[in-house]
Backbone as JSON, one array per atom type, in Angstrom:
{
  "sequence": "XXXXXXXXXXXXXXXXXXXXXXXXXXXXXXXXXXXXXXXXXXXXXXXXXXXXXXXXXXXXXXXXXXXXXXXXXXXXXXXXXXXXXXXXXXXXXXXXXXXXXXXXXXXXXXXXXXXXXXXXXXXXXXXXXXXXXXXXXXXXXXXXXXXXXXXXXXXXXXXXXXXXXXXXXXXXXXXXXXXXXXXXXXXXXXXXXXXXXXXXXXXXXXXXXXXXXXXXXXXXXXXXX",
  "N": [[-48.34, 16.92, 70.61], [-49.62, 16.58, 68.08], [-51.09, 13.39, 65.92], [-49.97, 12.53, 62.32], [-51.73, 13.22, 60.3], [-53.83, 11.12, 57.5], [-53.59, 10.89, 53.99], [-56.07, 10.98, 51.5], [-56.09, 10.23, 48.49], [-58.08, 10.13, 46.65], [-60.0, 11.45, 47.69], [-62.33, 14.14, 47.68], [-61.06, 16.53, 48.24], [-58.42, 16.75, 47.27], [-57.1, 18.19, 45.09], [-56.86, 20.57, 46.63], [-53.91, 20.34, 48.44], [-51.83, 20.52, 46.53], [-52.57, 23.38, 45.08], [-51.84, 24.53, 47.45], [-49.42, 24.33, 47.47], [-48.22, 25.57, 45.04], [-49.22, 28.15, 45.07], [-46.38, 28.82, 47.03], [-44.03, 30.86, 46.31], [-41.35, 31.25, 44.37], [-38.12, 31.92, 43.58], [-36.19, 31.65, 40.97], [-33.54, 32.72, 40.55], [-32.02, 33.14, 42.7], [-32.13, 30.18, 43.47], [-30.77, 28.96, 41.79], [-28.15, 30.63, 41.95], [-25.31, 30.43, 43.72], [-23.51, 30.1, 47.05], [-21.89, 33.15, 47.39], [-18.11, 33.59, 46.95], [-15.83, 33.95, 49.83], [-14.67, 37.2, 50.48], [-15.74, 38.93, 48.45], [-18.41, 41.15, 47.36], [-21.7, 41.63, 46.53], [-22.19, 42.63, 44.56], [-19.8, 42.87, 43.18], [-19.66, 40.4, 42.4], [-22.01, 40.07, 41.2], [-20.9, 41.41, 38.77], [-19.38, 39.57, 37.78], [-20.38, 37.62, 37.28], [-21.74, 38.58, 34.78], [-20.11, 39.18, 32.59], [-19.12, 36.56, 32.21], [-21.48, 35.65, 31.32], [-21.44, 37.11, 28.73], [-18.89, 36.45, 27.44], [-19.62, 33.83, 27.25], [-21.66, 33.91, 25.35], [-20.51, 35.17, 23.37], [-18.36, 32.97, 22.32], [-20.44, 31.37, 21.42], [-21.33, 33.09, 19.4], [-18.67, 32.91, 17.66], [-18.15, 30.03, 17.56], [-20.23, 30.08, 15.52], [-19.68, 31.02, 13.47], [-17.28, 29.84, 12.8], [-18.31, 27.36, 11.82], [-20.11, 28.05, 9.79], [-17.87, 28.87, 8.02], [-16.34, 26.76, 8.18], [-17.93, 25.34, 6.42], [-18.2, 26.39, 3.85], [-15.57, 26.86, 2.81], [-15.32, 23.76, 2.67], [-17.03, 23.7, 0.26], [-15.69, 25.34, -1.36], [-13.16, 23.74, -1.81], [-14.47, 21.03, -3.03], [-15.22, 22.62, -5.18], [-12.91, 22.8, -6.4], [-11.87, 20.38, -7.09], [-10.61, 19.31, -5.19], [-9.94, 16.02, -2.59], [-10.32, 14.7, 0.37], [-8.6, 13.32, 0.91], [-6.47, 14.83, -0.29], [-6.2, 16.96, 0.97], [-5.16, 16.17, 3.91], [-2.66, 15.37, 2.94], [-1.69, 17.45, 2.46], [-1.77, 18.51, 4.9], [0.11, 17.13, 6.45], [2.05, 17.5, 5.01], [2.77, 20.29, 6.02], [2.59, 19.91, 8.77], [5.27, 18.36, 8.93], [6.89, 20.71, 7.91], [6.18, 22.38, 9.43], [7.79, 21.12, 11.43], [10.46, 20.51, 11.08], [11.36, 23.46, 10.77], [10.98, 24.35, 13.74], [12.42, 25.3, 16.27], [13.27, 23.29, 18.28], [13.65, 20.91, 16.46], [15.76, 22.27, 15.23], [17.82, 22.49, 17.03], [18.02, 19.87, 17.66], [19.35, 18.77, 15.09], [21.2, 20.19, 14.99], [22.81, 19.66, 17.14], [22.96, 16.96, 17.27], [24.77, 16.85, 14.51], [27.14, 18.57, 15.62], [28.12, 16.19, 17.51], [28.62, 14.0, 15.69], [30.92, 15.53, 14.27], [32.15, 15.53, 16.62], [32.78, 12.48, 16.91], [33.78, 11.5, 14.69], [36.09, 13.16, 14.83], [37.79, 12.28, 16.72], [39.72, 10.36, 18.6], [40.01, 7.68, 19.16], [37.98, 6.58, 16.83], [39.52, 7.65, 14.51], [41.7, 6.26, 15.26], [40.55, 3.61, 14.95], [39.64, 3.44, 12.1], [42.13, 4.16, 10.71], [43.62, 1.6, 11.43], [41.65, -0.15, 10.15], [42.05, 0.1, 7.63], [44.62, -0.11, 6.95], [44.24, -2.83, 7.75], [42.78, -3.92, 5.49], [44.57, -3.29, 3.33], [46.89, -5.01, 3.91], [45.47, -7.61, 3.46], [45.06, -7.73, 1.16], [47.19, -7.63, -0.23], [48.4, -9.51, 0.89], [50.1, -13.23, 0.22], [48.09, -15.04, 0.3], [45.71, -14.29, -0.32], [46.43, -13.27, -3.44], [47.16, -15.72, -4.44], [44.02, -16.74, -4.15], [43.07, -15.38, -5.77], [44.08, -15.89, -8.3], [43.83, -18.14, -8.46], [40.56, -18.77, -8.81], [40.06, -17.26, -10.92], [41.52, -18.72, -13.31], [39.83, -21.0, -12.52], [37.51, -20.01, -13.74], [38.36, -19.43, -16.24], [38.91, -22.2, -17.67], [36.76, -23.21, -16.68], [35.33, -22.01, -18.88], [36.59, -22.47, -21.29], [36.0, -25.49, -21.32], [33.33, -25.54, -21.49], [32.87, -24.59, -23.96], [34.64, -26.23, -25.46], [32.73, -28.7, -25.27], [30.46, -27.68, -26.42], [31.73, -27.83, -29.6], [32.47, -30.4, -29.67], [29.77, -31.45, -29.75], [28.97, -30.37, -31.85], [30.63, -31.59, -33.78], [30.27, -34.41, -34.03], [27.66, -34.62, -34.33], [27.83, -33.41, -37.27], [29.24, -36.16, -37.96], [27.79, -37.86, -37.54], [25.6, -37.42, -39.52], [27.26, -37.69, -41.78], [27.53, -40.5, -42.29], [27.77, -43.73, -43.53], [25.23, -44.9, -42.4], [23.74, -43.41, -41.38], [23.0, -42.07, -43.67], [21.86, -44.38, -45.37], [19.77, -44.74, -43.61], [18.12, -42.57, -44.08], [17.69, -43.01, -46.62], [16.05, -45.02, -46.64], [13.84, -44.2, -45.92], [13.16, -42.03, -47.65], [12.38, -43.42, -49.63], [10.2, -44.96, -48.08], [8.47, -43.01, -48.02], [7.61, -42.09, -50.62], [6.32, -44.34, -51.61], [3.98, -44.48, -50.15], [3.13, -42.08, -50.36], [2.79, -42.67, -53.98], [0.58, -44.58, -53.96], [-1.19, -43.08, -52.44], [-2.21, -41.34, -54.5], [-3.11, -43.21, -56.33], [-5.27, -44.59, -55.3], [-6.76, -42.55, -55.4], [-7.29, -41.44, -57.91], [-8.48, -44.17, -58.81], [-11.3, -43.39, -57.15], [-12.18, -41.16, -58.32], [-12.75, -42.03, -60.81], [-14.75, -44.12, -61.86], [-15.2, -47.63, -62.72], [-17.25, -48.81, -65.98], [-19.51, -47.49, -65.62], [-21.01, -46.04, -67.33], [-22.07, -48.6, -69.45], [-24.48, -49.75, -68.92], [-27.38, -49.05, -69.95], [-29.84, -46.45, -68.62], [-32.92, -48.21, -65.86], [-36.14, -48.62, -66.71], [-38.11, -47.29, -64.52], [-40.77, -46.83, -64.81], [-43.84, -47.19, -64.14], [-46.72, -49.58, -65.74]],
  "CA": [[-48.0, 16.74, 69.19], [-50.48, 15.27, 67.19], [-50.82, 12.09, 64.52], [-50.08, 13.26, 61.08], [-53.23, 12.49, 59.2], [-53.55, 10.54, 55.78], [-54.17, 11.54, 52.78], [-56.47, 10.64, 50.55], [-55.74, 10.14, 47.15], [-59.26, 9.79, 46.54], [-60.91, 12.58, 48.15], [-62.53, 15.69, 46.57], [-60.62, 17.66, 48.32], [-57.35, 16.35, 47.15], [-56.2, 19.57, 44.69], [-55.93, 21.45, 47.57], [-52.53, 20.49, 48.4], [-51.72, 20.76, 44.95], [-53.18, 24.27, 44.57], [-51.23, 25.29, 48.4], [-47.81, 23.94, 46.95], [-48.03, 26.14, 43.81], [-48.98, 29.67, 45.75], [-45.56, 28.94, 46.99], [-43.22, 31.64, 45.11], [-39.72, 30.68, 43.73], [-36.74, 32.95, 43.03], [-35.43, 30.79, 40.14], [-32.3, 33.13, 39.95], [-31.58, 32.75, 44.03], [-31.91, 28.83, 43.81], [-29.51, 28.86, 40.67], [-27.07, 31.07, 42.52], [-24.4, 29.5, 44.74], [-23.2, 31.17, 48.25], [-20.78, 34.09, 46.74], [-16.83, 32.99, 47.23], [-15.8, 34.93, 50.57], [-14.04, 38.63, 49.66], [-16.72, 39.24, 47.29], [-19.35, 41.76, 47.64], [-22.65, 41.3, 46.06], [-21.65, 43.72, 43.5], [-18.98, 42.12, 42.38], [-20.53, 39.0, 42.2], [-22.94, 40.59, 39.77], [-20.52, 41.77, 37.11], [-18.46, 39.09, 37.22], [-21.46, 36.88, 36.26], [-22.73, 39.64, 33.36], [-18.95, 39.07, 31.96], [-19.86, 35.25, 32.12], [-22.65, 36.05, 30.57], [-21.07, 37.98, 27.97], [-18.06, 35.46, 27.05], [-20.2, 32.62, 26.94], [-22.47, 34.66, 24.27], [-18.9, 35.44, 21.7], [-17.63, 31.45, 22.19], [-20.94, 30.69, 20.55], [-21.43, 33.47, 17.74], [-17.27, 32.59, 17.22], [-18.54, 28.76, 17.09], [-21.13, 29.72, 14.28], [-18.65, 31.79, 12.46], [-16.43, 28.59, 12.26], [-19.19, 26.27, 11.26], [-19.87, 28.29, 8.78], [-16.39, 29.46, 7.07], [-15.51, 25.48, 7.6], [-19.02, 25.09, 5.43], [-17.79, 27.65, 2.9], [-14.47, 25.8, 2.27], [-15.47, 22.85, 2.15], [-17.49, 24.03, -1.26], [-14.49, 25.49, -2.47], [-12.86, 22.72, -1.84], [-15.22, 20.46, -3.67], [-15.23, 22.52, -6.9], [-11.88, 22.53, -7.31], [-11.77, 18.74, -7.23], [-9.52, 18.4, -3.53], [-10.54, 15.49, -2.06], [-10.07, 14.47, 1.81], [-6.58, 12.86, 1.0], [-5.78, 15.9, -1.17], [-6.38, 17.95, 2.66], [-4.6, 14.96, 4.63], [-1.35, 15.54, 2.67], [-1.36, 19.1, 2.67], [-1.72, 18.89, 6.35], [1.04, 16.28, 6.99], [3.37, 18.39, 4.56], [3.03, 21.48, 6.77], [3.2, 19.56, 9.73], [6.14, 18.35, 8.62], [7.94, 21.38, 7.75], [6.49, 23.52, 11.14], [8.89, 20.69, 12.79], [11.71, 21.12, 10.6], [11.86, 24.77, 11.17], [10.98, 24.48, 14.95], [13.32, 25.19, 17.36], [13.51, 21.88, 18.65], [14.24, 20.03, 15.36], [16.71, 22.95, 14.49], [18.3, 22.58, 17.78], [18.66, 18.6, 17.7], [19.98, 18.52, 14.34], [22.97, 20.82, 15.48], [23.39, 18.5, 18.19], [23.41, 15.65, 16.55], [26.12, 17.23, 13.87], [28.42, 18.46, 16.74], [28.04, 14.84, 17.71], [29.1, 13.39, 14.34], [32.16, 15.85, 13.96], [33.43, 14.71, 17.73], [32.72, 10.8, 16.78], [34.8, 11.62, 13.65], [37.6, 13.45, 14.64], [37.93, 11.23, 17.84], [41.2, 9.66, 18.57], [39.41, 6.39, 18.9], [37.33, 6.63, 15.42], [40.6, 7.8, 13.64], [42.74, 4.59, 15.35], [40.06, 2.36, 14.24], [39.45, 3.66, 10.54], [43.37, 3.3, 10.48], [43.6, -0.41, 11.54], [40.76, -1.08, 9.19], [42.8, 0.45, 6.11], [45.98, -1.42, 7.23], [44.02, -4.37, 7.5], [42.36, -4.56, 4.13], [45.69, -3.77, 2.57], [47.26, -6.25, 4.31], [44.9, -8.45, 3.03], [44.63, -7.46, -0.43], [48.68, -7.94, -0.53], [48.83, -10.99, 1.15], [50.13, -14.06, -1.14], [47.3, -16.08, 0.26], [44.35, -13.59, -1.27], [46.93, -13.32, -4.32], [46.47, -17.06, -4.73], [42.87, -17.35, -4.37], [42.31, -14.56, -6.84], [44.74, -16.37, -9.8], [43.07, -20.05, -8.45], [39.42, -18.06, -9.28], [40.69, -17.12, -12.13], [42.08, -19.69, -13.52], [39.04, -21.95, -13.02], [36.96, -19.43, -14.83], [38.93, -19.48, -17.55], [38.69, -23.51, -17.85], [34.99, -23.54, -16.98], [34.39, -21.29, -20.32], [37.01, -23.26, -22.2], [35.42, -26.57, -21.13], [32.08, -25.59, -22.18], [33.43, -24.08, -25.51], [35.02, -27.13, -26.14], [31.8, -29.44, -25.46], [30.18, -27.57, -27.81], [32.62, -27.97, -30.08], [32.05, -31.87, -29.87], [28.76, -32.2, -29.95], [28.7, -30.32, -33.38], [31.26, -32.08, -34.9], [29.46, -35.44, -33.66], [26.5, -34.35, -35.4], [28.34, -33.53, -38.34], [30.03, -37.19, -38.47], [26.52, -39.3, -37.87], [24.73, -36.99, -40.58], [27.5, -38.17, -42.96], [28.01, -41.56, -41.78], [26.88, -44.37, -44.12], [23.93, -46.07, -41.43], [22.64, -42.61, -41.72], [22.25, -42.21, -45.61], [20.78, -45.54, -45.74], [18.57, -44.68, -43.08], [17.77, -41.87, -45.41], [16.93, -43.61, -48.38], [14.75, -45.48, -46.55], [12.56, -43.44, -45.28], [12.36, -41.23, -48.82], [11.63, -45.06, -50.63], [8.83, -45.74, -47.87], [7.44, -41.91, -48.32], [7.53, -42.36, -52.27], [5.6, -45.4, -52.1], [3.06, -43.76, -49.56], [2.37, -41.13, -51.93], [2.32, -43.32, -55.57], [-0.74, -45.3, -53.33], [-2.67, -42.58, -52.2], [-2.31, -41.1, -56.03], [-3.79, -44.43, -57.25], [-6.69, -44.87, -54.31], [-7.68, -41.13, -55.39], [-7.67, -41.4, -59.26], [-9.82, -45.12, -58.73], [-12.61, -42.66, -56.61], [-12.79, -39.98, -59.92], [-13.34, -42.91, -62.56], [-15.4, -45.8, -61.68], [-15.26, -49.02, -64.03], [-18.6, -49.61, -66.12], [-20.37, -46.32, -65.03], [-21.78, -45.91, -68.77], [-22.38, -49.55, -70.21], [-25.47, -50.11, -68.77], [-28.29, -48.22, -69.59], [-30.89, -46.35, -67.18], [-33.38, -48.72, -66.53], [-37.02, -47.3, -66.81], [-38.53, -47.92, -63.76], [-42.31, -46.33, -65.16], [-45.35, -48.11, -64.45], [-47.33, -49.77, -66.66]],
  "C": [[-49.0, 15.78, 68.59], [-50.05, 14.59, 66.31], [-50.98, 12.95, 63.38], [-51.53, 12.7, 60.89], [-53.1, 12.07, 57.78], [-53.96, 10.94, 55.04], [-54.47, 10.79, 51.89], [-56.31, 10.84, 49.37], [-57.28, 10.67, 46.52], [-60.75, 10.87, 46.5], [-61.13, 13.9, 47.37], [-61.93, 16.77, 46.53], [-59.04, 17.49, 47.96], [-56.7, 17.56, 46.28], [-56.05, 20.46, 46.02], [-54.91, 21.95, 48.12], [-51.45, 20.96, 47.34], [-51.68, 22.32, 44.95], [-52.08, 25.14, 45.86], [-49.59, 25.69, 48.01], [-47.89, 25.27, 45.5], [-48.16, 27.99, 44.24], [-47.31, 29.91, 46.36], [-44.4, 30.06, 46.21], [-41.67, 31.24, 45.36], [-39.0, 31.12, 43.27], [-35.76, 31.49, 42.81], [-33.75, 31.38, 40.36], [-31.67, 32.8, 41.45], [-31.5, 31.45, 44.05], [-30.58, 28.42, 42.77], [-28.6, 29.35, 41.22], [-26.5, 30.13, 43.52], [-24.0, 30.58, 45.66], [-21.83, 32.0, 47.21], [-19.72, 33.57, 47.54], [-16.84, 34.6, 48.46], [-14.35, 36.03, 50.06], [-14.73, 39.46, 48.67], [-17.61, 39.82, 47.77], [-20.5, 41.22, 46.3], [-22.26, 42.09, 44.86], [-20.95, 42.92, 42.24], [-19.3, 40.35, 41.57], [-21.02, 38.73, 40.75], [-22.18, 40.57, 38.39], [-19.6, 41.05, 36.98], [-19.44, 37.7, 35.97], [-22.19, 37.57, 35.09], [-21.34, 39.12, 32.55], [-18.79, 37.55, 31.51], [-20.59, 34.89, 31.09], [-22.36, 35.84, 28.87], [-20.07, 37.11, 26.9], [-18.63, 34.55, 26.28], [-21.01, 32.75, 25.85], [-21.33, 34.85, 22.46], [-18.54, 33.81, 21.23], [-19.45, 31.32, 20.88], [-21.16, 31.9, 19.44], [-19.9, 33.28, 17.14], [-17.74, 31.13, 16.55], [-19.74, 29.0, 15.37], [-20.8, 30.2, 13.26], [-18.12, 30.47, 11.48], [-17.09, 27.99, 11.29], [-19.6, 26.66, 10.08], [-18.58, 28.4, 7.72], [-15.76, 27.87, 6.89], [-16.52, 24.88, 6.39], [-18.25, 25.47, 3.89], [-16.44, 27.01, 2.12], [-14.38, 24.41, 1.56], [-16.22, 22.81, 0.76], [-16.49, 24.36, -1.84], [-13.42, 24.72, -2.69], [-13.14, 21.51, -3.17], [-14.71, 21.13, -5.42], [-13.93, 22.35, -7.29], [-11.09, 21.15, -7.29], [-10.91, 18.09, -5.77], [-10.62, 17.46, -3.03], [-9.79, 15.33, -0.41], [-8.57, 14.08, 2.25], [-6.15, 13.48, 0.29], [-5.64, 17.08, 0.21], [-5.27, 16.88, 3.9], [-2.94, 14.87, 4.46], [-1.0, 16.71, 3.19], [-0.96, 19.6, 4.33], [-0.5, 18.24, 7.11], [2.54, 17.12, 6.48], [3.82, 19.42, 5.6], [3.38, 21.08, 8.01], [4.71, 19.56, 10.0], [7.13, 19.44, 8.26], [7.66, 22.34, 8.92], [7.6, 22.31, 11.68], [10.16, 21.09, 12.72], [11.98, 22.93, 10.76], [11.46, 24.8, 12.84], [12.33, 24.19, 15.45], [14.19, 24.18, 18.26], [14.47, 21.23, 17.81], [15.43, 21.12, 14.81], [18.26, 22.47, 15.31], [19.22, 20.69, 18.12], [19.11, 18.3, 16.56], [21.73, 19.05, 14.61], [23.67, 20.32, 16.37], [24.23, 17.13, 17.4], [24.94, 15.74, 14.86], [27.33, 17.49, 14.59], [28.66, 16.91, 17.06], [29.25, 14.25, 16.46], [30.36, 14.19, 14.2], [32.71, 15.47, 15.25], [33.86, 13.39, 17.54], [33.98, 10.71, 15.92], [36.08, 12.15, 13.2], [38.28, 12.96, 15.82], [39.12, 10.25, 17.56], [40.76, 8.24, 17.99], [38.7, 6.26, 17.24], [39.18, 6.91, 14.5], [41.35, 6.01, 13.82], [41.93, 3.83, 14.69], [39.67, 2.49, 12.96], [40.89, 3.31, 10.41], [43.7, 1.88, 10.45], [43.04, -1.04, 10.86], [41.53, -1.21, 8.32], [44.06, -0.37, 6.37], [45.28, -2.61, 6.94], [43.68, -5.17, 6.2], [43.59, -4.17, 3.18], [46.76, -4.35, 2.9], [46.8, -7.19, 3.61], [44.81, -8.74, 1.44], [46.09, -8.07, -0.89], [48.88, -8.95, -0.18], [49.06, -11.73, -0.1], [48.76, -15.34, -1.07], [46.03, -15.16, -0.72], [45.11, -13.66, -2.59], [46.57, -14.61, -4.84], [45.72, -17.75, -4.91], [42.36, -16.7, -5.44], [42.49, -14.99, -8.17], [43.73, -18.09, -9.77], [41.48, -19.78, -9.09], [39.36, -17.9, -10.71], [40.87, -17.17, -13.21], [40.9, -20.9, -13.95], [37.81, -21.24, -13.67], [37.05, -19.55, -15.87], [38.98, -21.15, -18.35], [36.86, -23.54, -17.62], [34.57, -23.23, -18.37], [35.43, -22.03, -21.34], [36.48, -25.15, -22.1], [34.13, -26.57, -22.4], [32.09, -25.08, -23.77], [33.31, -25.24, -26.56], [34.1, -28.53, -25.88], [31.12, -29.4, -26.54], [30.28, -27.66, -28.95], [32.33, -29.75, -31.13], [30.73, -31.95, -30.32], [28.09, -31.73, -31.52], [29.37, -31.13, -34.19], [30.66, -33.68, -35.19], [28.54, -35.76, -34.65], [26.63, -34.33, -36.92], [28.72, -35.13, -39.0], [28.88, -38.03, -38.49], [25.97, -38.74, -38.92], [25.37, -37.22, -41.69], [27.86, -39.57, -43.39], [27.22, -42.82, -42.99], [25.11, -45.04, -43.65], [23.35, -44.81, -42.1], [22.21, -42.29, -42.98], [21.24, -42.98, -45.62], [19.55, -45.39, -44.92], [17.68, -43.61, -43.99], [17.1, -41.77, -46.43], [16.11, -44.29, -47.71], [13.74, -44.94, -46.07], [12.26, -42.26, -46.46], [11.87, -42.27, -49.6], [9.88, -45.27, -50.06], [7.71, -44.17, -48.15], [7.05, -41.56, -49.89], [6.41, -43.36, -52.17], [4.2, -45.22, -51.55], [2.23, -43.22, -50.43], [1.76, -41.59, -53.18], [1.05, -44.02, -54.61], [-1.68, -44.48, -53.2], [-2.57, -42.03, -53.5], [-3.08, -42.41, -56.71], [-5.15, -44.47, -56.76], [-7.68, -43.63, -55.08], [-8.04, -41.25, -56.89], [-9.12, -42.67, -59.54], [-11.42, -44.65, -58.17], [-13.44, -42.2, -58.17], [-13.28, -40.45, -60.74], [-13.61, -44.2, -62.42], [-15.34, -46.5, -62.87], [-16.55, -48.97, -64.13], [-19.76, -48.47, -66.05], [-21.62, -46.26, -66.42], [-22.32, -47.14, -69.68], [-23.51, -49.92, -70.37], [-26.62, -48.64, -68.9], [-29.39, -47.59, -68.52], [-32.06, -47.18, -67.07], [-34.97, -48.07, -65.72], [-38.02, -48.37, -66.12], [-40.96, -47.22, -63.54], [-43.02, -47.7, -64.6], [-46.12, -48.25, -65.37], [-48.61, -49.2, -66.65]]
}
């Protein structure tokens, strides 16, 4: 067994390897293939991968269908002014009513009503709606609720005659100092000191309009000689 030998990078003859590696031939479609599943004839093999083929060919002219027709919408969309939360409702509405008519939601509402007429015609539910109604007319009849309702009442009816009769006072009050002698006199004095106010500034203002002397003296004639 001989020493490998090295290879020059370097050397002239270096495409060679290059050039040996590439005569090589390569069945792309055999390295892509995988060992056939066992039960399978070569045959079969074949046309299950043409059907493959074939599928995988519809998904995408289906996909460019979509992409378009969702294109297409969305313009008609646009002109007629829907916006994104005008599509957002629409979609929550329908949601909303596929549940309500689903099977499900038809099915647990009828439940839940059978429910509600056993709860409600239930020995227990009856006894205790009874005991309630006893209780609150018990209560209502009692002489103690009777007593708090006239004591309520009662001081309603004094709160608004209280305040009636404050009011009452504090006009008549008013009435008795506004005719009271202090207040007259206070009265007169305060129209005496606003009289005398007035005759002053009437005097100050007429002394402005008509100076003393204005005309006695002649202009005196300040020419140069």
């Amino acid at each position: 067994m001989g020493m490998p030998r090295d290879i020059n990078l370097n050397s002239p003859n270096k495409g060679l390897l290059a050039d040996a590696m590439t005569d090589v031939p390569v069945d792309s479609s055999a390295a892509a293939r995988t060992a056939a599943p066992e039960g399978l004839t070569a045959a079969e093999e074949e046309e299950l991968r043409a059907e493959i083929a074939k599928v995988e060919e519809e998904i995408g002219t289906l996909r460019q269908v979509l992409a378009a027709k969702e294109r297409h919408c969305g313009e008609l969309k646009r002109k007629l002014g829907l916006t994104p939360l005008d599509g957002l409702k629409q979609n929550l509405s329908k949601s909303w009513h596929d549940v309500q008519v689903s099977n499900a939601y038809v099915k647990t509402s009828e439940k839940l009503g059978e429910w509600n007429d056993k709860v409600t015609q239930s020995d227990l539910y009856l006894s205790a709606s009874s005991t309630l109604e006893d209780w609150n007319e018990k209560l209502t009849q009692s002489e103690a609720y009777k007593k708090t309702q006239e004591t309520l009442s009662q001081a309603g009816q004094k709160t608004s005659a209280a305040l009636s009769n404050v009011g009452s006072v504090i006009s008549r009050k008013l009435g008795d100092m506004r005719n009271s002698a202090t207040f007259k006199s206070f009265e007169d004095r305060v129209g005496t000191i606003k009289s005398r106010v007035v005759g002053s500034r009437e005097n100050s203002t007429d002394g402005l309009h008509s100076p003393s002397g204005a005309g006695d003296k002649p202009p005196q004639d300040n020419a140069p000689f």
